[in-house]
N, C-alpha and C positions, 0 to 999 in steps of 0.2 A: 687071518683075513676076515672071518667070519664076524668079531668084535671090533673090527675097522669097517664094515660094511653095515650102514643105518640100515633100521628098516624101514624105511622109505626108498632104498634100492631095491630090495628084495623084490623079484617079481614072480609074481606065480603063473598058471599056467591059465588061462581064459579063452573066452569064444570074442573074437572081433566083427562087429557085421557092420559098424559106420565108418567113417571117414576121420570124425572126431578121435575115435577110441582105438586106431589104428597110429593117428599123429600123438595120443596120447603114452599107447607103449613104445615108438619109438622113441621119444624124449627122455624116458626113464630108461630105455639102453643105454641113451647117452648119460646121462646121469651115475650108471654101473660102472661102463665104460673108465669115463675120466678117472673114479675111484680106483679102480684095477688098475690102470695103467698108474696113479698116482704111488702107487704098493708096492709097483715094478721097484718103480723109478729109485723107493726109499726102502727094498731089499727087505720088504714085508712077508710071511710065506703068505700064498696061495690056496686056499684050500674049497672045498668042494660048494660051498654058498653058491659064490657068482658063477661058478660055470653052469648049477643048477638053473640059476635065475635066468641066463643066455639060451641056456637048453630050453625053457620057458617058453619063455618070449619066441626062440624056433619056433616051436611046435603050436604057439598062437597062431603065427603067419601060416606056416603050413596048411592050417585045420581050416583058412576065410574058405568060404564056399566059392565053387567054382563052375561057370558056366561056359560049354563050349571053350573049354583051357582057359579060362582068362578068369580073374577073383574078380568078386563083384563087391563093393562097400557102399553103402548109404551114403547120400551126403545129407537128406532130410526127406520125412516124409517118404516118396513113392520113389524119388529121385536118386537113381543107382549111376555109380560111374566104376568102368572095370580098369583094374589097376594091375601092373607089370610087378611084383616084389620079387624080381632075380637077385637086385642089389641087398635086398634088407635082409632076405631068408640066406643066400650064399654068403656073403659076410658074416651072418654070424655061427655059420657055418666052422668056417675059417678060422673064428675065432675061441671055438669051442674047442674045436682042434689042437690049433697052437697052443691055448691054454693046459690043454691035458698031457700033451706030450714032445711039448718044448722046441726050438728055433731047430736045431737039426732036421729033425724030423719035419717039422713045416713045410722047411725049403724042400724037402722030398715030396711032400706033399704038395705043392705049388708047380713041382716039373709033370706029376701027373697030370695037372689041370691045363695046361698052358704048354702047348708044341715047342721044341726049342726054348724051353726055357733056361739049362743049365748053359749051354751055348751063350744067349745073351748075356745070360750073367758072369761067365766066364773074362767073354771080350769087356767087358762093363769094367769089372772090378781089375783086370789085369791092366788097362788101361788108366785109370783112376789112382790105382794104388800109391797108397802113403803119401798121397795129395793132403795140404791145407789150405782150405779156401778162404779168401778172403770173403768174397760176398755167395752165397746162393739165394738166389733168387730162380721162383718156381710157381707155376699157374698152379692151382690145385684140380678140377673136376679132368677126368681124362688124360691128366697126367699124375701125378704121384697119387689119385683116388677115381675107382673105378667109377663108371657113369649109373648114373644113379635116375629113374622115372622121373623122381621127384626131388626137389632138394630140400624141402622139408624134411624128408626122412632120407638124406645124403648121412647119418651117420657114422663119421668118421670110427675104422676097427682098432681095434685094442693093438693087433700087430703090425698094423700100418702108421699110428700114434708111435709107437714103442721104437719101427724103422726111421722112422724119420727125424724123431727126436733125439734119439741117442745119437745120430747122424749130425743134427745140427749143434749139439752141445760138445761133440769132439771134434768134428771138421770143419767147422766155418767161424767165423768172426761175427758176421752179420747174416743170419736165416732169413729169410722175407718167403711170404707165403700170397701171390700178389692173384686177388682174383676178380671175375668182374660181379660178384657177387654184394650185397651189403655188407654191413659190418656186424652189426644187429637185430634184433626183432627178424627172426628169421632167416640169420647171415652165418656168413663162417664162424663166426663164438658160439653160435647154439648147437652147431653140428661136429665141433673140434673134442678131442678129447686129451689133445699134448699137456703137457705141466703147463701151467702160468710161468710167462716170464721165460720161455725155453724159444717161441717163436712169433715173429713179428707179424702182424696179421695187415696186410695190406688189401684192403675191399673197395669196392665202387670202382674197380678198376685203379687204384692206388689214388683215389681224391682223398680217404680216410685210412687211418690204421690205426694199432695199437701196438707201442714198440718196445722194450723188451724190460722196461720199470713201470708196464702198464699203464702210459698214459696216454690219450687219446690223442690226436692229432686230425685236423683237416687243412683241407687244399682250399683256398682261397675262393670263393665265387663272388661273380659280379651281383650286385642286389638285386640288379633289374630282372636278370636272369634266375635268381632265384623264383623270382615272384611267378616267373612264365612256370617255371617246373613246378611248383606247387600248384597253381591253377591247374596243371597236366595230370600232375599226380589223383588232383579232387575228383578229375574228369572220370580217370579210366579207372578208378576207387568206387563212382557210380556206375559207371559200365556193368561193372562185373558183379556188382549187388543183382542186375538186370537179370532174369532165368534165362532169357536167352541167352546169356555170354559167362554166366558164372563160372561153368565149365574151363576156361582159360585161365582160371585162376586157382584151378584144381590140379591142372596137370603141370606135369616139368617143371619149369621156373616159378611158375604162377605168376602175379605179380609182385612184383621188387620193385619196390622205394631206394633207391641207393642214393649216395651224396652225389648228387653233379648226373646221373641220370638215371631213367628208369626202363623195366626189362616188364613185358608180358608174354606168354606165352603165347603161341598161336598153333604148337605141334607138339608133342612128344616125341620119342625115340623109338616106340613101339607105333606111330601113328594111327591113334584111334583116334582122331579126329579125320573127316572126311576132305582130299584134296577143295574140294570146292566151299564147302564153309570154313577152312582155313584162308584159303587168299578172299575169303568176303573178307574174314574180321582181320585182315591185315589192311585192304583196302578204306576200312570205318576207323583203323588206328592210324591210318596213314592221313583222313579227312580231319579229325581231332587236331593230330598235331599243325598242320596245315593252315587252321584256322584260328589258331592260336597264333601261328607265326606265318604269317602272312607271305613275308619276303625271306625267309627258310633262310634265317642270317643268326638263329639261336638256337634252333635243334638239328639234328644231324640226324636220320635214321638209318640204323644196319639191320636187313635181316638177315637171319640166320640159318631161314629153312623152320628151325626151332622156336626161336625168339623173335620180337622183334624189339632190339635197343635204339630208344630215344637218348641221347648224348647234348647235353650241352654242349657249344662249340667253345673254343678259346681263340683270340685273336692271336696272328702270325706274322700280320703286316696288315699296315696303314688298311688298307683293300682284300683281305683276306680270313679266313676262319675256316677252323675246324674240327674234327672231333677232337678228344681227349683220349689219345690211343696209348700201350705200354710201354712205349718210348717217353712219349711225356710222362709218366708214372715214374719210369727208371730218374729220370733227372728230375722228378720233384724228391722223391725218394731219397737220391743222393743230397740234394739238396740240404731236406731234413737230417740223415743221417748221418751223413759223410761218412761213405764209406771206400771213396778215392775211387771212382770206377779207373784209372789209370793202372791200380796195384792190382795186379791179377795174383793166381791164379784165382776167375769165378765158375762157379758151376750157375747156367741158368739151362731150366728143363719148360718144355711146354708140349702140346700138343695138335695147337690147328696154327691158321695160317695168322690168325690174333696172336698169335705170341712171339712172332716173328721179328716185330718191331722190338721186342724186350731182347731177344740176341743180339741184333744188329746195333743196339743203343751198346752192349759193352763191349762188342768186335770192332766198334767203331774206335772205342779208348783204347784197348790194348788186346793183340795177340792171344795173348794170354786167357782167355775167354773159353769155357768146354762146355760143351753142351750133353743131355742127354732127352731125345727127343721120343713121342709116343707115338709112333702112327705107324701106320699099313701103306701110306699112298707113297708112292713111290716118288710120283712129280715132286709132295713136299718135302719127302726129305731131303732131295735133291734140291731145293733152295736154301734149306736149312745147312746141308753142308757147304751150302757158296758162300755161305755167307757167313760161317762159323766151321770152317777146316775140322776141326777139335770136336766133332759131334759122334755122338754114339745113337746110334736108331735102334729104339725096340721096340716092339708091337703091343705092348702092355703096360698096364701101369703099375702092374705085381713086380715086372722083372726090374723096374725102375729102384721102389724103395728095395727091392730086394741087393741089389748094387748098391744104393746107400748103406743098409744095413751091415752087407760085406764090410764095407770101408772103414766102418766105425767097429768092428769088432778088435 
């Protein structure tokens, strides 16, 4: 491993006090990362380098300075913003672990973290077993990857890479990974760490992907509407240059450019932004797009709580339009792919109430259709199983690949 790992992965041990030099070493996890898992893949041994360099990078994030519990980073100048790393520092936690003493022990390690875990995994894999799917299709943040502050540094772990992908190269036909993220410059390819060519990366909410001989694909847009999203994009691209608003584009989502529509933040998960200047600058992203589109016949807004997603509309009829949800994604998808949504058995997994439209598009073709779902909330699971019989509920997105990974052993 050691003569397989450049030194340009190599990371040593340093003090973080900006914001730049924080996105800077989680990039080069990702950069370790993919190597190591590319080692796995090709039955390379493993040896003491990268788990040093992971131990590293730990002990960077550990070390940021902390105010009142919370880490504080520069963003320039005087201007501090405090930041949540459960995701960055426990992940590679995880990962340090599983590396040093192997998938057995993990999963042992994983039931201590997570109540009920061997339980869910039990009903998971016993239910699943010696299934071959035809299509899976799967959200990624909150469901097969834990929730992350930021998705800049949503870097995809080494064992959840390794779960998922040995998962998709033994049991399915067609992988699809459908999110409503970009695709690049700050999308699902900067944050992945799977092999090339092992999984289809469906972004912008599946307007774009990249399918399984690496080549890019997009979803049609009208020009005119083009022209409105970029004018949109210019807009809230100045906004957030603005000191007063920069901050939105620091936290959660930030801003995303995606094909076919765009995402700002307006909340995190930890909410350090205050109730009352959050619905201001929803209110001033709600005037933006408004006055752009006058008679609200070409963008669509969702918030999120989190986010708020501006969506191109697509036409439905003569007198009607609307967003672009992952139902339309599922049948442009098949579309492009042909992947027979009539042939089951598929596996499709999500986690909010957005990915509900992506079950119901294959329960609607055939029976055949299983689900394994991520949430706590009782109400949705309970539409998720109306609507897809064949569902497994679990509370995590650990115990999720960890049932993948069962299946494919």
């Amino acid at each position: 491993m050691d003569e397989m790992l450049m030194s340009n992965d190599i990371i040593s041990r340093q003090e973080i006090f900006t914001l730049k030099q924080f996105y800077d070493l989680m990039a080069k996890t990702r950069d370790l990362r993919l190597q190591i898992v590319e080692n796995i893949f090709n039955n390379r041994p493993l040896t003491s380098t990268c788990i040093d360099s992971l131990a590293n990078a730990h002990a960077s994030l550990a070390n940021i300075p902390l105010e009142q519990k919370k880490r504080i980073l520069v963003i320039s100048g005087s201007k501090r913003i405090t930041v949540d790393l459960t995701y960055e520092i426990t992940e590679l936690e995880k990962d340090i672990f599983y590396l040093e003493n192997g998938e057995p022990a993990f999963i042992k390690y994983l039931e201590k973290i997570h109540s009920d875990f061997r339980m869910h995994l039990d009903i998971g894999a016993m239910k699943l077993k010696g299934m071959q799917f035809n299509c899976f299709m799967t959200d990624r943040d909150g469901t097969i990857n834990n929730y992350c502050g930021r998705y800049r540094s949503s870097v995809q772990s080494v064992y959840n890479s390794v779960f998922i992908a040995r998962f998709a190269k033994k049991r399915t036909a067609c992988p699809i990974i459908l999110t409503s993220a970009p695709l690049e410059n700050f999308g699902i390819v900067d944050v992945s760490v799977s092999p090339e060519k092992t999984l289809i990366y469906a972004a912008s909410k599946g307007r774009e992907f990249i399918d399984l001989t690496g080549k890019r694909r997009y979803c049609h847009i009208d020009g005119q509407k083009q022209i409105l999203l970029d004018k949109l994009n210019q807009r809230l691209s100045d906004l957030v240059k603005d000191p007063s608003f920069e901050k939105f584009s620091l936290i959660g989502s930030g801003l995303q450019l995606k094909f076919g529509q765009t995402t700002i933040a307006r909340q995190n998960i930890t909410n350090s932004i205050s109730e009352d200047e959050s619905d201001a600058f929803l209110k001033k992203i709600r005037e933006i797009v408004f006055e752009l589109d006058p008679k609200r016949k070409n963008f669509i807004i969702e918030d999120t709580g989190l986010d708020i997603e501006i969506i191109l509309t697509i036409e439905v009829s003569q007198c009607g339009v609307k967003d672009f949800d992952k139902a339309d994604a599922v049948k442009y998808l098949n579309s492009e792919l042909n992947f027979d949504m009539t042939k089951g058995p598929h596996l499709v997994c999500g986690d909010t109430s957005s990915d509900i439209p992506m079950i119901k598009a294959f329960s609607d073709k055939t029976e055949d259709t299983w689900s394994i779902f991520v949430t706590k909330d009782n109400e949705l699971a309970g539409k998720v199983k109306y609507i897809c019989p064949n569902s497994i509920i679990v509370p995590e997105p650990d115990m999720l690949v960890a049932i993948l990974s069962f299946l494919s052993i």
